[in-house]
Z-matrix of the N, CA and C atoms (Angstrom, degrees):
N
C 1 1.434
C 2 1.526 1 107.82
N 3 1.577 2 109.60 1 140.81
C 4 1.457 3 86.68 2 179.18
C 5 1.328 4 107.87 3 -137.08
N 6 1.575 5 122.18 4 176.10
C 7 1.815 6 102.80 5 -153.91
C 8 1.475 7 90.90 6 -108.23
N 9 1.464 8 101.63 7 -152.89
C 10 1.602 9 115.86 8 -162.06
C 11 1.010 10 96.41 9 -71.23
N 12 1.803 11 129.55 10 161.50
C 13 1.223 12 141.34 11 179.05
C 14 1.699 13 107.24 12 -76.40
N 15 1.360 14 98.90 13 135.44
C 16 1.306 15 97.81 14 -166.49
C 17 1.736 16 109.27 15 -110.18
N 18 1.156 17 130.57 16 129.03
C 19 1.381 18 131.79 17 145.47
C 20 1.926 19 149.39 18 -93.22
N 21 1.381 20 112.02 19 95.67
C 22 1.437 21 91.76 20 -175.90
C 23 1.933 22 100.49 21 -74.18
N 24 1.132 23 106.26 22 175.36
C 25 1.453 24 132.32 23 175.76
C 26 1.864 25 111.44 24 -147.20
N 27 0.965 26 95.30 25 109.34
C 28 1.867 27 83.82 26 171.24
C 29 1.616 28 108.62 27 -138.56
N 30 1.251 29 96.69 28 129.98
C 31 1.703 30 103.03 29 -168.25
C 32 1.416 31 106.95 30 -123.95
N 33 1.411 32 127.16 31 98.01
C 34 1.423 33 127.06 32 -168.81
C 35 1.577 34 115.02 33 -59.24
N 36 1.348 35 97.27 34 -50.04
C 37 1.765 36 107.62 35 176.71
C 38 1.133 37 128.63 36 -119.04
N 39 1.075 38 162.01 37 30.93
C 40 1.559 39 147.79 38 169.69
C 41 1.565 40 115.57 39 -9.78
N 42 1.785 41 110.44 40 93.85
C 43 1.326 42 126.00 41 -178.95
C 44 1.451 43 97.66 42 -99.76
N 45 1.481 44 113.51 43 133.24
C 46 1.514 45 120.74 44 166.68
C 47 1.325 46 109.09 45 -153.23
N 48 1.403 47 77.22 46 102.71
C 49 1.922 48 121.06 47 179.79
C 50 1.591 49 104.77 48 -56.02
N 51 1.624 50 124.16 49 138.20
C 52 1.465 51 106.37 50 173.25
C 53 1.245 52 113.83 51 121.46
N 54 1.510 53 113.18 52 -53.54
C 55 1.422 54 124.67 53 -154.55
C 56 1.786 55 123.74 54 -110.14
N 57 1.648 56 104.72 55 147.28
C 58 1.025 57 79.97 56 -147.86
C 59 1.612 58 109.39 57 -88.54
N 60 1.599 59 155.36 58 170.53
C 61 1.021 60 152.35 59 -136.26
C 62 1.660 61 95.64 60 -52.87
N 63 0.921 62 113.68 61 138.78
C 64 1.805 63 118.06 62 171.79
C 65 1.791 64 114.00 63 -94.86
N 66 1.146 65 103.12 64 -14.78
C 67 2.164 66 111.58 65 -176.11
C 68 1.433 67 101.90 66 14.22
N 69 1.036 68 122.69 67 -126.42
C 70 1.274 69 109.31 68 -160.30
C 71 1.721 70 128.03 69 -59.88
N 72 1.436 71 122.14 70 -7.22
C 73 0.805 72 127.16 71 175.53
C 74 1.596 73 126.96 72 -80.05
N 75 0.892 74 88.16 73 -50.19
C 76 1.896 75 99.97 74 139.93
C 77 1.321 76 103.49 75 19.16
N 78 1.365 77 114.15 76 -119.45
C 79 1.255 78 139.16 77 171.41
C 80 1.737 79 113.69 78 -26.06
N 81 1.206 80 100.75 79 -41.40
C 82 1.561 81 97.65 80 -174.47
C 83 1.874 82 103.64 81 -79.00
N 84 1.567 83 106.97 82 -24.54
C 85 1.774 84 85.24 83 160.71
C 86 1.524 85 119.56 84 -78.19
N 87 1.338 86 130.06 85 -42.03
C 88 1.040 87 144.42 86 -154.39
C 89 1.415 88 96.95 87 -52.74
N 90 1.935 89 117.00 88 -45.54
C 91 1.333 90 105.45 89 -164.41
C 92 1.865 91 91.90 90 -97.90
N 93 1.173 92 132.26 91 -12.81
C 94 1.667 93 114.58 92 164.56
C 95 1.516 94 93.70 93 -69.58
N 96 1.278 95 161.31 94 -74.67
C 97 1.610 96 140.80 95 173.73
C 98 1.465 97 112.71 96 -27.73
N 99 1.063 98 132.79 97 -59.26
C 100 0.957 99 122.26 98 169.15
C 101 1.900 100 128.27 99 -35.75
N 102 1.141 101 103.54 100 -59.28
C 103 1.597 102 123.91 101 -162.37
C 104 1.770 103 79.41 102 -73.04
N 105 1.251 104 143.48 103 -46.48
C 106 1.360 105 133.16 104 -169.18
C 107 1.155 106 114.80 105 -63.46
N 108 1.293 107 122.05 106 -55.92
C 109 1.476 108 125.56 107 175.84
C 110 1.602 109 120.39 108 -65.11
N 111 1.470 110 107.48 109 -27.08
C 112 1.568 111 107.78 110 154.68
C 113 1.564 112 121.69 111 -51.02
N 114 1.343 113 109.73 112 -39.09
C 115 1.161 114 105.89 113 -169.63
C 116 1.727 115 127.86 114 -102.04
N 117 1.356 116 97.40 115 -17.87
C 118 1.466 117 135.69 116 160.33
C 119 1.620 118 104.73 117 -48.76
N 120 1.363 119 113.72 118 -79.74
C 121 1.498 120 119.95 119 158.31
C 122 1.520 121 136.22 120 -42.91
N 123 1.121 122 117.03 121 -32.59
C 124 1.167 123 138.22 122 158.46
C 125 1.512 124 121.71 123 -30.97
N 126 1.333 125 81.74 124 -71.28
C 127 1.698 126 100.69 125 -167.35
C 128 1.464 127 112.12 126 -73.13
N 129 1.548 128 106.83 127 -20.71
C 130 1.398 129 129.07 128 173.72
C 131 1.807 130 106.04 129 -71.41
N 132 1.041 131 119.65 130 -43.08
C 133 1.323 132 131.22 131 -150.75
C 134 1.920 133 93.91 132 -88.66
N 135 1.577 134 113.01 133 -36.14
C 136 1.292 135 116.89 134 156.84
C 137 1.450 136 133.44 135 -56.53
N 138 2.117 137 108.49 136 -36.14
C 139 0.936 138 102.22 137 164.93
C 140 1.533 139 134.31 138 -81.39
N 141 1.474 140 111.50 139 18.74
C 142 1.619 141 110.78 140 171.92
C 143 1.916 142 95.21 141 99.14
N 144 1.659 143 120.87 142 49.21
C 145 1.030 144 127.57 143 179.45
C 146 2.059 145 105.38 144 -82.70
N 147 1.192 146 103.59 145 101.64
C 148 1.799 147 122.37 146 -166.03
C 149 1.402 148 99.51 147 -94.39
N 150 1.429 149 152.92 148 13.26
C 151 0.978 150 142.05 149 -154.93
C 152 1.888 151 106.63 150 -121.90
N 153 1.161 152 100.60 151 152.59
C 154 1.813 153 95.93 152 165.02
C 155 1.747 154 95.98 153 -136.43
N 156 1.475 155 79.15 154 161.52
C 157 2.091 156 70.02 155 -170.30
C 158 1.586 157 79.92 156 -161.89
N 159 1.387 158 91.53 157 -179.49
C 160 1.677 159 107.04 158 174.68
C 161 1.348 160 100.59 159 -173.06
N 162 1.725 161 121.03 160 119.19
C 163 1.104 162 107.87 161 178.86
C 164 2.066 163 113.81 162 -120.41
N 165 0.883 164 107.12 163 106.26
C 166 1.488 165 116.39 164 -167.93
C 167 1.878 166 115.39 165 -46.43
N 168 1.260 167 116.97 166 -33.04
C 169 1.679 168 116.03 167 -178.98
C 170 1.682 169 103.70 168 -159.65
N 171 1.170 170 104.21 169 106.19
C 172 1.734 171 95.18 170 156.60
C 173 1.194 172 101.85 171 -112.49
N 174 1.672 173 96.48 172 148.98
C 175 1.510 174 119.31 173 176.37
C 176 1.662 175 107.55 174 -136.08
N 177 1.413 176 98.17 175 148.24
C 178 1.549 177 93.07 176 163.28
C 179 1.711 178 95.08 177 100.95
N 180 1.210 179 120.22 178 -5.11
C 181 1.684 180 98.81 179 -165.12
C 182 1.705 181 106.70 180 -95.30
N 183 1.560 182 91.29 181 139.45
C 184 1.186 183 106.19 182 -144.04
C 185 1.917 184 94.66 183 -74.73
N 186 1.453 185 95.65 184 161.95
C 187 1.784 186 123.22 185 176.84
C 188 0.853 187 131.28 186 -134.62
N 189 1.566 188 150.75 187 91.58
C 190 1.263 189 148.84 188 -166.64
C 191 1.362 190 125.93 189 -62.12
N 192 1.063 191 95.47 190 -55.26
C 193 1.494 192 108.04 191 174.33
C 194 1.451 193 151.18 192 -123.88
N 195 1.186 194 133.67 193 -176.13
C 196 1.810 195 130.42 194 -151.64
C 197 1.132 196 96.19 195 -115.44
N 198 1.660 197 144.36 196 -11.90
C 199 1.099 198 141.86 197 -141.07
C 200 1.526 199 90.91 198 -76.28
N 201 1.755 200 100.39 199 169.84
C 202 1.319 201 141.25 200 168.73
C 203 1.847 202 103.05 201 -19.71
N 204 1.591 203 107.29 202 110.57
C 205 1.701 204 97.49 203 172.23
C 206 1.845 205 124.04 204 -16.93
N 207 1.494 206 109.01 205 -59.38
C 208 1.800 207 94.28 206 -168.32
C 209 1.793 208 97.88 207 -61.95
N 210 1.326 209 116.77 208 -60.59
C 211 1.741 210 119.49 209 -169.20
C 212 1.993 211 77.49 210 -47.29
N 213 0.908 212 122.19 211 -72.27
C 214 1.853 213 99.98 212 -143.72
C 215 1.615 214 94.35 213 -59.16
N 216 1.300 215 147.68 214 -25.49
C 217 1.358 216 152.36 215 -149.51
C 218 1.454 217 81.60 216 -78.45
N 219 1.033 218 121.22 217 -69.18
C 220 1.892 219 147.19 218 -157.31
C 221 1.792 220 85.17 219 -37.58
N 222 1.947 221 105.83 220 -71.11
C 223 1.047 222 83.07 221 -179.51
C 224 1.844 223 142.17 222 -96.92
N 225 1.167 224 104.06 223 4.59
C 226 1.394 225 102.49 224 151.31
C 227 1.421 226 123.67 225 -40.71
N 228 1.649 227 107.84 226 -52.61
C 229 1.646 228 124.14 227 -174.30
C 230 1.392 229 98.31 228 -57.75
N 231 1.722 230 141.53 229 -55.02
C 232 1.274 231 142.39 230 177.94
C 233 1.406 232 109.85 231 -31.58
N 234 1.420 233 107.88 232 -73.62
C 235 1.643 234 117.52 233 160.97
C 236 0.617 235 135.19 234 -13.58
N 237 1.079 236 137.32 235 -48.42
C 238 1.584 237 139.53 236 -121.24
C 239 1.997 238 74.16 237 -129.99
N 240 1.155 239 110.32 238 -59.47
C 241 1.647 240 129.08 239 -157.18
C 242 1.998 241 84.67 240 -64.39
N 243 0.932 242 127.75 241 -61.72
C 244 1.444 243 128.75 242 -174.69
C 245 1.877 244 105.33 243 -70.18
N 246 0.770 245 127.01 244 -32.46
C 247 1.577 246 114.34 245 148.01
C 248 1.151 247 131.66 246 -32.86
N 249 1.885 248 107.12 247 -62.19
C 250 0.908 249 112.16 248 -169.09
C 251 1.888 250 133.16 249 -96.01
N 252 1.368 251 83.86 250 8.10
C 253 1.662 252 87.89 251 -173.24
C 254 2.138 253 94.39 252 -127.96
N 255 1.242 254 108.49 253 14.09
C 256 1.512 255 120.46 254 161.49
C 257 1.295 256 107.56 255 -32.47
């Protein structure tokens, strides 16, 4: 029998070049990136996600916009998630 599909994620640094100091906001993207790629993967991992990977540095992935930490987190998390499962 085998259990739910499982995903680790481990992201040492989240660098974002550009911008200007985030202080307390900080945290409030880190965990909207967070909560996206949880759920991003998720739904992936439901649809029969067969792969193991490991990717050591992405750079360059693109960001549109300045908005409000969770909306800019949301799409950082897109990013980052469409990078990595390319």
């Amino acid at each position: 029998m085998s259990g739910p599909a499982r995903v680790n994620l481990h992201i040492e640094r989240l660098v974002l070049n550009g911008l200007p100091d985030l202080g307390d906001r900080g945290a409030a993207l880190g965990a909207a990136v967070e909560a996206e790629l949880a759920r991003l993967f998720a739904a992936e991992a439901g649809g029969g996600l067969s792969q193991s990977l490991a990717v050591p540095s992405l750079r360059g992935v693109p960001v549109t916009t300045n908005a409000a930490a969770p909306a800019f987190g949301i799409e950082v998390a897109r990013s980052i998630h469409g990078a990595v499962t390319r």
